[in-house]
Structure formats: C-alpha cells, structure tokens
C-alpha positions as CSV (number, residue, x, y, z in Angstrom):
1,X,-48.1,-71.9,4.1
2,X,-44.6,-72.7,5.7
3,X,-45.0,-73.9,8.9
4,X,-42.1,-72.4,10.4
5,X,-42.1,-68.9,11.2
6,X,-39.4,-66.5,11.7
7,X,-39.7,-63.3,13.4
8,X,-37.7,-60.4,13.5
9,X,-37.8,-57.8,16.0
10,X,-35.9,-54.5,14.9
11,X,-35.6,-53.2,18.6
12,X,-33.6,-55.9,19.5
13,X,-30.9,-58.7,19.0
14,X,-34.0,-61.1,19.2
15,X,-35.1,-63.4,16.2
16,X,-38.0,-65.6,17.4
17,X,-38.8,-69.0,15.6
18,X,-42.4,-70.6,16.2
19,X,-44.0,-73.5,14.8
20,X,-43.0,-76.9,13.2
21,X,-39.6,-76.8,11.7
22,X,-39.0,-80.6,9.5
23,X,-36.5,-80.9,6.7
24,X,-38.5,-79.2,4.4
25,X,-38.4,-75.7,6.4
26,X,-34.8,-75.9,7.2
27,X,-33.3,-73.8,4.0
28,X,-36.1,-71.1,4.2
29,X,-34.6,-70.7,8.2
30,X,-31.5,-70.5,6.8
31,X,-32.2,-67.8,4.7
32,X,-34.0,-65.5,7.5
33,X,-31.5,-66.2,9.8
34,X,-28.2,-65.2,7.6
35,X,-30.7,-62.4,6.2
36,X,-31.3,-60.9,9.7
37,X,-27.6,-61.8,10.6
38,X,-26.2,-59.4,7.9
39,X,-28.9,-56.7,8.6
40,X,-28.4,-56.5,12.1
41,X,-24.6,-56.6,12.9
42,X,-23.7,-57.9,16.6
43,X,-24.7,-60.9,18.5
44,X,-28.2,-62.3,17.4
45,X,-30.5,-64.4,19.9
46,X,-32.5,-66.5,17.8
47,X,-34.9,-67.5,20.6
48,X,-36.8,-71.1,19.8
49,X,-39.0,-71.8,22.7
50,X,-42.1,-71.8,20.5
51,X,-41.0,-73.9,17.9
52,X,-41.2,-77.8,17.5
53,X,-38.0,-79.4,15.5
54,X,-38.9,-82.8,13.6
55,X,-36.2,-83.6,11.9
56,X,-32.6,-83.3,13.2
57,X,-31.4,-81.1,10.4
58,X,-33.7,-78.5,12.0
59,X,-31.6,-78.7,15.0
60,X,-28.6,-78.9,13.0
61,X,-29.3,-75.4,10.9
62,X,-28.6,-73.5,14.0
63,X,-24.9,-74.7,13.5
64,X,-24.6,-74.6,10.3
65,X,-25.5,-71.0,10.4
66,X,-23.1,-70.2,12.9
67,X,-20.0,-71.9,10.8
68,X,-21.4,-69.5,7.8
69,X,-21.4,-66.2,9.7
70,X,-18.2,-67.4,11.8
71,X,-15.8,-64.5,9.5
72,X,-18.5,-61.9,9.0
73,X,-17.4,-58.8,10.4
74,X,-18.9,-58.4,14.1
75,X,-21.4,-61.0,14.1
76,X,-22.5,-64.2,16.5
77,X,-25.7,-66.4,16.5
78,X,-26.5,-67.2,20.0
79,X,-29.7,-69.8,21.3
80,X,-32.3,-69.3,23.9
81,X,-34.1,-72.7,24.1
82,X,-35.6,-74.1,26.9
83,X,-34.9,-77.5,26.7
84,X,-31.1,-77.0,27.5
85,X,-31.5,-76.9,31.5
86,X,-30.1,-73.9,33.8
87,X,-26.8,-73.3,32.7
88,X,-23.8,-72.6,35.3
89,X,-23.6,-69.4,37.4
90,X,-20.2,-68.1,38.3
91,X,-21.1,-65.0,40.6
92,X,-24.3,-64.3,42.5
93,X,-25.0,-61.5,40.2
94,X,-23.1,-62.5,36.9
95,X,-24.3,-63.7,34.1
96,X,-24.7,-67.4,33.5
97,X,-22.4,-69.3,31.3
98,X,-24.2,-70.7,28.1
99,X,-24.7,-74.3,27.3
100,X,-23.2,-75.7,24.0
101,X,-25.9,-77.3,21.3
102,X,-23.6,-78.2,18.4
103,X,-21.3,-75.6,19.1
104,X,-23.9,-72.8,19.3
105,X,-24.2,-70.8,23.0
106,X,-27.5,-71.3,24.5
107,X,-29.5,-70.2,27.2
108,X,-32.7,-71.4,28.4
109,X,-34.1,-67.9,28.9
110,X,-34.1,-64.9,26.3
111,X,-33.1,-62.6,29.5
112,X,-30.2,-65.0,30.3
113,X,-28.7,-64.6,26.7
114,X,-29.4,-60.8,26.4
115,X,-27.6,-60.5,29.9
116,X,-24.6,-62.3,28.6
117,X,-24.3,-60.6,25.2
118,X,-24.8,-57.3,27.4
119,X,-21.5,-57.9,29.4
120,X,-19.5,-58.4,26.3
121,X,-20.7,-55.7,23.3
122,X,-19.6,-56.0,20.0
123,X,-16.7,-54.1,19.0
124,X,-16.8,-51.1,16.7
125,X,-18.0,-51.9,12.7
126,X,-17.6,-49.6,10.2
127,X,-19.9,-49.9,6.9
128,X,-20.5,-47.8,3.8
129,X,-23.1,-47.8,1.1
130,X,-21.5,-48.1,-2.3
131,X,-22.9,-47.6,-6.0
132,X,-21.7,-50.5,-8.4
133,X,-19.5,-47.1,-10.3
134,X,-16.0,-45.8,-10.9
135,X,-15.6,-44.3,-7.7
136,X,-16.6,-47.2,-5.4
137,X,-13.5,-49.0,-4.7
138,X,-11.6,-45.4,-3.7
139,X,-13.9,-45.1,-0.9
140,X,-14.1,-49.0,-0.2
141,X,-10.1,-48.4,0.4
142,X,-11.1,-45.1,2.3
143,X,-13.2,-46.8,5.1
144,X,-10.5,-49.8,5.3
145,X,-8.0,-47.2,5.8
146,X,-9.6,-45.6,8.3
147,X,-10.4,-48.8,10.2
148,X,-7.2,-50.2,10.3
149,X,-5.6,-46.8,12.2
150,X,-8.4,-46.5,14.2
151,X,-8.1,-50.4,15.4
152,X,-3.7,-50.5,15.7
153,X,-3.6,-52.6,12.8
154,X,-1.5,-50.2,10.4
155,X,0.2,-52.7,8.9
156,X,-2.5,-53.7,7.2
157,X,-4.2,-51.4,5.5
158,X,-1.9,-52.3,2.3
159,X,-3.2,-55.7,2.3
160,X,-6.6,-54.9,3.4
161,X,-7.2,-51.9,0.4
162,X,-5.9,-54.8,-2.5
163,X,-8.5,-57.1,-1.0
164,X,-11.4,-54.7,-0.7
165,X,-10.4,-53.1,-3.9
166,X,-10.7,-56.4,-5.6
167,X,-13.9,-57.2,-3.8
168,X,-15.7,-53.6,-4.9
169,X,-14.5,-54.0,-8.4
170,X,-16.1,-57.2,-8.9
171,X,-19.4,-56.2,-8.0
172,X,-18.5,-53.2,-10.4
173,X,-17.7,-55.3,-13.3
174,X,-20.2,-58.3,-12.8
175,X,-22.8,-57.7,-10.1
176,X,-23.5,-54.5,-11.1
177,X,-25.6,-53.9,-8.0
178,X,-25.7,-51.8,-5.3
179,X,-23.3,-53.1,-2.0
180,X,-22.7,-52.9,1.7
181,X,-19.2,-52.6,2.2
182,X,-18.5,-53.5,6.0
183,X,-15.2,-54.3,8.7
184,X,-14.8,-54.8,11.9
185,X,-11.8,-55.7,14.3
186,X,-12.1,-59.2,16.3
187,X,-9.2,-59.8,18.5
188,X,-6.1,-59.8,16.6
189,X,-8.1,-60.0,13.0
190,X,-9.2,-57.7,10.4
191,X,-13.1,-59.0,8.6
192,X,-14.2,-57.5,5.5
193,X,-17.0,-58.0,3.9
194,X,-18.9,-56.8,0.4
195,X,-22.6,-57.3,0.7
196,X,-24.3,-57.1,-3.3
197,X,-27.4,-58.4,-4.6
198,X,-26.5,-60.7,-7.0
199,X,-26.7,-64.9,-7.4
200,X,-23.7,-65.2,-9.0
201,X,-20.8,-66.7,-6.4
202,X,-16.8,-65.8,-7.3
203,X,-15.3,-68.8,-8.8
204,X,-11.7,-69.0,-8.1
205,X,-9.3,-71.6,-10.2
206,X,-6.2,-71.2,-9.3
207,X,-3.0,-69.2,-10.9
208,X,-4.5,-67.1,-14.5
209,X,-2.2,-67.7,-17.7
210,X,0.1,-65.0,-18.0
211,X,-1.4,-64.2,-21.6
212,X,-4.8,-63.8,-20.1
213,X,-6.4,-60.3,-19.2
214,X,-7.7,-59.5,-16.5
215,X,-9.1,-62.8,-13.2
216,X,-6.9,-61.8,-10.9
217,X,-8.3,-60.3,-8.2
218,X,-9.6,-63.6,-6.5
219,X,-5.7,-63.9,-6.9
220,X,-5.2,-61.1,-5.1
221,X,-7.7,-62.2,-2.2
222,X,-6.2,-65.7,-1.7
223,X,-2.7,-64.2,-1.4
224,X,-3.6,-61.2,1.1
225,X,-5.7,-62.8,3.0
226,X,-5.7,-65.7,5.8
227,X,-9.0,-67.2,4.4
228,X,-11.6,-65.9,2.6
229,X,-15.3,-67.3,0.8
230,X,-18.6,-66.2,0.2
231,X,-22.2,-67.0,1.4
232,X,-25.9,-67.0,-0.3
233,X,-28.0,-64.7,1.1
234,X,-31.4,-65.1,-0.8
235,X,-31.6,-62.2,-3.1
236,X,-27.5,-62.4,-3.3
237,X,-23.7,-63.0,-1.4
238,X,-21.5,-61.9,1.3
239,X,-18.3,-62.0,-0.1
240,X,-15.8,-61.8,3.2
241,X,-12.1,-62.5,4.0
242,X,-9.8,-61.9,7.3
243,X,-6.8,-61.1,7.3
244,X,-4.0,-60.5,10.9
245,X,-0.9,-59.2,11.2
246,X,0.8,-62.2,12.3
247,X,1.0,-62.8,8.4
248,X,2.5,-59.2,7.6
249,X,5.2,-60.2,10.1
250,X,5.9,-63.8,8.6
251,X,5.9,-62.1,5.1
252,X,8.6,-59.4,6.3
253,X,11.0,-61.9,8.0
C-alpha cells in the first residue's frame, strides 16, 4: 500500500496529499500531480497540510513539477502548506502574497491560495479531441487558427499550424492513439500542446540527410518554435512548444 495519497477533487482546483511521502513515493506523486495538471487546465492548489515529507526529494517534487508543466498551455502548480508562516498582506481586503518554497507559490491556507488564484483567472484555452486519422491535423490547424485571431497573434498562425501539423501527424504515424490537442495565450506567447497515450518520447537528432524520407517534422518544430519538449504522463506524453511574435519580427527584418 503506498503511503502517500493523492486526492483529487473534480469541483475544484484542489489536489490534497496525506500521509508519508519518502523517496520511494516521490515518482508515483509525480505522476498524479502532472496527471491531474493536464486534466484540469488552470492553476492547481495541491494542498499538503496532511502529509509528512521524509526525504527532501519529497519536498523537492513540488518543484520539479512546476519546471515540467512551466510551457503547458494555461497551467500553474500552486502550494497550501502550513508550515510556510502568514504570508504578506498588501490591502486590508486583498489577497495575500504567497511565499516561495523552491520556486513554487504557497500559502499556508487552502482559502488563501484559492483567493489569490481567484483574482487572477486563467486566460482562455482552447482544446479539441482528435482521432489518430487522415483528417486530424486539418482540424489541429483549424483550432490553432482560430486561437491565434481570436488572441491578436495573427502572425502566427503560419508557424503555429507547421508545428501542430507536425505534432498531430506524429501521433498519426507512430502513436496511433487517440489525443488532446490544446493552446492557450500567456502574455505575449503562444502554448501548444498534443496530449496522446503513448510511451514512446520524440527523439530529435539534429539536421536529416537530404536522401532520407521523411524525420523532419521535429525539424520543423525546433525551427518554428522558441522552445519546445515533451513530458511522461503515466499512460503516455505531452508533447508542447511556444512560440511569440517577437521571433516572426526578428525573422522578417
């Protein structure tokens, strides 16, 4: 029996952790949390005040999630553990400012972070539901098309439908599962993502041979895009990138 719990609340942005977590728990948290974080798009709470950490990887997994999710489209991992203290009101009134543990935002009460994540909602995400079949990456582009007009970014929605495209078509040709295509605006950025259900990661090596057919589209990605990777969820990836204007501009000048 693990002796680390994780509980997810589908009314709410909370994810509760109870029990012991040591070394040996800290991948199967891992797992729930980027799980839930993909599910449930938005800011998540993960709330620890009933569980014990033995081992300072347990500590540290809060982090590390955090750095995974950091380019997902429209999502955050935020604490609520006690042990942080009262952190700082601004305003009689306003919510309080969070205290930094490893570079995630805590609060030492679940109403505190809810407050704060209240006062700031996510911005709009669009997602579709795609078969792995000829067909899929025409509406992938579709959706990206859409988003881009709708969020002022016109001037990508050529860079943006080569990356998706190459994104849908290798879960076409090798996944061969079903996917979650998903994008969201943050700031000045564009995030896409292509959820599927399969182990196998995209390898990318670099420049193809000219005489060889076909291993581009990672390519593709890399030159589009202002970063890009994926992430293991555990029954398969997230394949995401971002890409910003500033890089259309530079590219035109």
């Amino acid at each position: 029996m693990p002796s680390c719990q994780v509980e997810v609340d589908d009314s709410s942005a909370v994810v509760r952790l109870t029990g012991t977590l040591d070394a040996a728990g800290v991948e199967a948290v891992r797992d729930a949390l980027l799980a839930c974080l993909w599910d449930r798009p938005g800011p998540v709470v993960a709330d620890v005040t009933g569980l014990r950490m033995v081992d300072p990887a347990g500590r540290a997994v809060f982090a590390e999630v955090r750095r995974e999710v950091a380019d997902w489209p429209a999502v955050d991992l935020l604490l609520c553990d006690p042990t942080v203290g009262r952190p700082e009101q601004v305003d009689v009134g306003a919510p309080t400012r969070p205290v930094l543990v490893a570079g995630v935002p805590a609060w030492p009460a679940v109403d505190d972070a809810l407050a704060s994540v209240a006062v700031t909602p996510p911005g709009a995400v669009l997602s579709a539901e795609l078969a792995p079949a000829v067909g899929a990456a025409r509406q992938a582009r579709e959706l990206v098309t859409i988003g881009c007009r709708r969020w002022g970014m016109p001037m990508l929605v050529d860079p943006a439908t080569i990356a998706i495209t190459e994104m849908v078509n290798n879960v076409v040709a090798h996944a061969r599962t079903p996917m979650t295509v998903r994008l969201a605006a943050r700031d000045d950025t564009l995030h896409l993502a292509v959820r599927d259900y399969s182990a196998r990661h995209p390898t990318f090596a670099g420049l193809s041979p000219p005489n060889r057919v076909g291993g581009r589209g990672l390519l593709l990605i890399d030159t589009v895009a202002r970063r890009w990777g994926s992430s293991a969820l555990p029954d398969g990836k997230v394949v995401w990138c971002v890409l910003s204007p500033d890089d259309e501009v530079a590219h035109l000048s």
